[in-house]
Residue, then its C-alpha position, 0 to 999 in steps of 0.5 A: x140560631x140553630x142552637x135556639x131552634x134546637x132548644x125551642x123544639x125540645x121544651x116545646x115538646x116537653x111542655x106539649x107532653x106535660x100539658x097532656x100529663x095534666x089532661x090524662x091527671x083529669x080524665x082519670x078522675x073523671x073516668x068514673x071508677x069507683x061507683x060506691x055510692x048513690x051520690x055522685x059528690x061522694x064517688x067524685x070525691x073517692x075517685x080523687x081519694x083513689x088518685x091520692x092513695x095511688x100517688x102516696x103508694x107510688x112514692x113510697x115505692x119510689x123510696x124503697x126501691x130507690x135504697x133496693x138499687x144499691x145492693x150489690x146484687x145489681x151491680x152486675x148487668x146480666x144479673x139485671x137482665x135475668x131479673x127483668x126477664x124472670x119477672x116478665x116470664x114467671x108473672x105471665x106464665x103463672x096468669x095465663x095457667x090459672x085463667x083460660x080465655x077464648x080468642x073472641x072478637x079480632x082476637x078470634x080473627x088472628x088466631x083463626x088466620x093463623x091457624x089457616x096460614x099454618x096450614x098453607x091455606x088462603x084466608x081473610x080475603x076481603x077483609x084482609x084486603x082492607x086491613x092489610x096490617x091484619x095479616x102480620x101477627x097471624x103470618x109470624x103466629x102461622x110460623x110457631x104453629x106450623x112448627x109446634x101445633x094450633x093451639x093458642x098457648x103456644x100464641x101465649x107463650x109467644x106474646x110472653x116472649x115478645x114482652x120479655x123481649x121489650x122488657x130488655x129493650x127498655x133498659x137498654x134505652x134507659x142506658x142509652x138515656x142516662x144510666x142503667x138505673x132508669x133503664x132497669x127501674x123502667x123495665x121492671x115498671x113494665x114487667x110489672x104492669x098487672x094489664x100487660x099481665x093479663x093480656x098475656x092470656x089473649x092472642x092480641x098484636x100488641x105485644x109483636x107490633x111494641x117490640x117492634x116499635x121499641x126495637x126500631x127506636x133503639x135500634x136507629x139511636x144506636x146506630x145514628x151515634x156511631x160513626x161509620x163510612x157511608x156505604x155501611x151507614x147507608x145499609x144499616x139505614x136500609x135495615x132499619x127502614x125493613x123494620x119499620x115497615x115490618x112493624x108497619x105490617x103489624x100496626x099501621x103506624x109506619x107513617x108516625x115512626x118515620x115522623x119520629x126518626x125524621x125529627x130525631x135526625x134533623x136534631x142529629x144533623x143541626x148538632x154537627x154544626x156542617x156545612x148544607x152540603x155536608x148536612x144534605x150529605x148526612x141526610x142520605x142514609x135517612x133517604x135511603x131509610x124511606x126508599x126501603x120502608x115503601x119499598x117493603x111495604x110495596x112488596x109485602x102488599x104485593x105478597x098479601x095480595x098474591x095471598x089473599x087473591x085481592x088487591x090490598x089497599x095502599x092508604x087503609x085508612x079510611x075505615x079507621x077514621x069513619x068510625x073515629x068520627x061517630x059521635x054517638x059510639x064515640x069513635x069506638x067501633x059500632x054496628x052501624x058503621x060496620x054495616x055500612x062497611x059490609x055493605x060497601x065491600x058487597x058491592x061488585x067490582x071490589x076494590x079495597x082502596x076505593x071502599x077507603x076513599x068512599x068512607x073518607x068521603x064520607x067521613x068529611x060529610x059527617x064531620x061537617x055535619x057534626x059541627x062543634x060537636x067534634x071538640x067534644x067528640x075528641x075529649x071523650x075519645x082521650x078519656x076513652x083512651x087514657x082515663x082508664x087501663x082496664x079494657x082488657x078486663x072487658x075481653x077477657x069476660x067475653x073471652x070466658x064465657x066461651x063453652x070451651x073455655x075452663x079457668x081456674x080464676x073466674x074472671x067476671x066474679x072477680x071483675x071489680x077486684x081487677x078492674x081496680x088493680x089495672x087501674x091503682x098500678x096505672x094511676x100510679x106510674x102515670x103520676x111518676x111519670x108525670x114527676x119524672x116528665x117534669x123532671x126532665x125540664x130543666x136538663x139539657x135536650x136529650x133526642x132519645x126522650x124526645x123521640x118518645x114523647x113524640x111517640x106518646x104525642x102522636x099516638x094521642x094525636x092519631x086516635x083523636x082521628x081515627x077509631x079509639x079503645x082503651x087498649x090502643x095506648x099500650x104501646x105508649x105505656x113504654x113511654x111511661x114506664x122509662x118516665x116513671x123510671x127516670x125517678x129512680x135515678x138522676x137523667x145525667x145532662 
């Protein structure tokens, strides 16, 4: 019995994954790229073509780099972790000295907080009481400019460090999935991704808060394999609970890692086949793993509270979800919701988490004002999320038309020509990734592979909720370089 649940689960989720696979195959071809042309049938039929041209490119990047693997070169592990670091750094480190983009918008807020945490000074106040994940990033960045100065391209170089560092991270887990081959292959899909490229020349969390994400993955797989005495898997537990609510403090999505892991760790306990007192036993660390996720995050409230000289809110969500909910902006961000926002925290007496259950009332109303209006609303808001993966050409148009900034590369007379390089790249792993997902079907359940799909399910799931860009599914893109990457190599059952 346990053993069918265990198999159900596993091709439920798959199947779960695929099905959105296709749905995101269907968004990119409705996502409107290429504009060529008049006629809507004719720039239909280029976007389908662009699709193909980027699948027949993908596969023959497949074949070569598959014979590439067998060079001796590779053989040796720390020659693959020098080349998938050199090729993070030096891609990174070339774009970000030839463009030269002003922090504009949130990315302005996080570096401005920065540069006053830097300096030992309060900042943020009420806003950073609503959204307390908003002083994460700025608090590490305040770190590297206290030492060096606050100038962003030491927040750059720090963002590109942060890559590398997953890069790495993701070859580990291709290991731990099956061989070093799916490892390798997948990290060098991401230090190749043209987007993650050029959002290295943005003070953006992305790269901090999917470092963290990764690492808590990695970190609690590694673990939970081991055998080891109680005590010492109890505190291994607790340290693995302060990284999730670390990576919590960046992004908020604690709630959805501790899904993942709880899942993980109930296949884990029906593997064992014990007994239900040794089963309640084995599901101790994991209790203890929450006890220091909340605990943590209550003292890191407690300290931004101190900080700010607000009370945070303990459930920020409310915001997030009004704004998710607008058909007209189609759950991005817009003027009129954030007025409303601005009206609510000028009111006296604030409370940060009374102006999130206020919107949270609000949300219901129009909700059920909206009727089927919200199916629609939910479409458009995965189109939004991933029929494309060039936003990040967006920010940097308004990041140079700053005064103070002076690229060697203008961006918006190269706009289109980037636009379509972020997007053939991304076509092209998505639909490996798809092979690669497909792939997996007929293998023996694997709880490292699971965990992510649960990871790329749950992130869809949360932005068809709340408030959605583009960017949103850069961490997800982890999940489908390791897909994309499982094509290089066989997943050994």
């Amino acid at each position: 019995m346990k053993n069918i649940f265990k198999w159900s689960l596993n091709k439920l989720v798959i199947t779960g994954a695929c099905v959105y696979f296709f749905l995101i195959v269907v968004f990119m071809l409705n996502s409107g790229l290429v504009r060529l042309s008049q006629n809507p049938f004719t720039n239909k039929a280029l976007d389908v073509l662009f699709l193909v041209m980027a699948g027949v490119v993908g596969y023959g990047a497949l074949w070569i780099f598959k014979r590439a693997l067998n060079l001796h070169i590779f053989n040796k592990g720390y020659i693959r972790v020098l080349i998938i670091v050199l090729m993070t750094l030096l891609t990174r480190f070339v774009w970000i000295n030839i463009v030269d983009i002003t922090p504009n918008s949130d990315f302005a807020l996080y570096n401005t907080l920065a540069e006053a945490f830097s300096r030992g000074e309060a900042a943020g106040g009420k806003y950073v009481a609503l959204f307390p994940h908003t002083f994460g990033y700025p608090f590490i960045l305040a770190m590297v400019y206290g030492v060096f100065s606050p100038d962003k391209y030491f927040a750059l170089l720090l963002n590109i460090l942060f890559e590398a560092g997953t890069g790495v991270l993701i070859y580990c887990l291709g290991k731990m999935i099956s061989n070093w081959k799916i490892g390798f292959s997948a990290a060098i899909v991401w230090a190749l991704w043209p987007s993650h490229v050029f959002y290295s020349s943005i003070v953006c969390t992305e790269p901090l808060y999917t470092l963290l994400m990764v690492l808590l993955i990695f970190a609690y797989f590694k673990v939970s394999i081991k055998k080891m005495g109680f005590l010492y898997s109890c505190g291994l537990y607790l340290l693995l609970g302060i990284l999730c609510a670390s990576a919590n403090a960046v992004r908020p999505m604690g709630t959805l890692l501790i899904i993942i892991l709880g899942v993980a760790e109930v296949m884990k306990v029906i593997k064992k086949r014990e007994g239900l007192k040794q089963s309640l036993a084995g599901c101790i660390p994991f209790a203890v793993f929450i006890i220091a996720y909340f605990s943590f995050a209550n003292l890191t409230g407690m300290y931004i509270s101190n900080n700010i000289g607000h009370r945070t809110a303990k459930s920020p969500i409310g915001f997030n979800i009004y704004v998710g909910t607008n058909i007209n902006s189609s759950g991005t961000w817009n003027q009129s919701d954030a007025n409303e926002l601005l009206d609510l925290m000028n009111r006296d007496p604030f409370d940060a988490q009374e102006v999130h259950d206020r919107l949270i009332d609000m949300t219901i109303q129009r909700v059920r004002g909206q009727g089927t209006g919200n199916l629609k609303l939910a479409i458009k808001k995965n189109m939004i999320m991933w029929g494309r993966d060039d936003e990040v050409v967006t920010y940097m148009i308004a990041g140079s038309k700053q005064e103070e900034a002076s690229s060697l590369l203008d961006v918006k007379s190269c706009e289109g020509l980037l636009r379509y390089i972020c997007n053939f790249y991304y076509y092209m792993i998505v639909i490996l990734a798809f092979k690669g997902l497909l792939g997996t079907y007929k293998k023996e359940d694997n709880s490292i592979l699971m965990a992510l799909l649960l990871l790329f399910l749950g992130i869809g799931a949360i932005h068809t909720i709340v408030e959605v860009h583009g960017r949103y599914h850069y961490s997800a893109m982890v999940v489908f370089a390791i897909l994309a990457g499982s094509n290089f190599a066989k997943i050994e059952s």
